[in-house]
N, C-alpha and C positions, 0 to 999 in steps of 0.2 A: 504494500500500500504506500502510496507519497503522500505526503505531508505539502501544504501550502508552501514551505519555504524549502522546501526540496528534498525533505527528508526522507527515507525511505525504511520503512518497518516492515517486520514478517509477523503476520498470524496464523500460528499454529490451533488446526483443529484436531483433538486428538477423539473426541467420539463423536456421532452425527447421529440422530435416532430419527429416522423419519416416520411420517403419518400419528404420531402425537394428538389425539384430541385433547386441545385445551378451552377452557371455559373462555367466554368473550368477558369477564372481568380483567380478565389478567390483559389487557389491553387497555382498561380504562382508567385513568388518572381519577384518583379521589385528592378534591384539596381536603378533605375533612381528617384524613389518617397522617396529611403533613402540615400541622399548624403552623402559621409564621413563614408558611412559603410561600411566594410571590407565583403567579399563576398569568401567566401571560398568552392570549390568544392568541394565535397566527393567521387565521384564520383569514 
């Protein structure tokens, strides 16, 4: 992978599990579990 100022890293994957059903929470941001955290739209 490169980095903006040219840097260059390697990522190692050492296990890969496909077809995993995961619940659609585990995708959703709660501000309520991270108090005091700023929460900015992109949108």
């Amino acid at each position: 992978m490169f980095d903006k100022n040219g840097s260059i890293q390697t990522i190692s994957v050492e296990k890969l599990t496909p077809d995993i059903i995961n619940d659609d929470t585990l995708f959703n941001f709660s501000a309520a579990r991270y108090p005091g955290a700023e929460v900015v739209d992109l949108r």
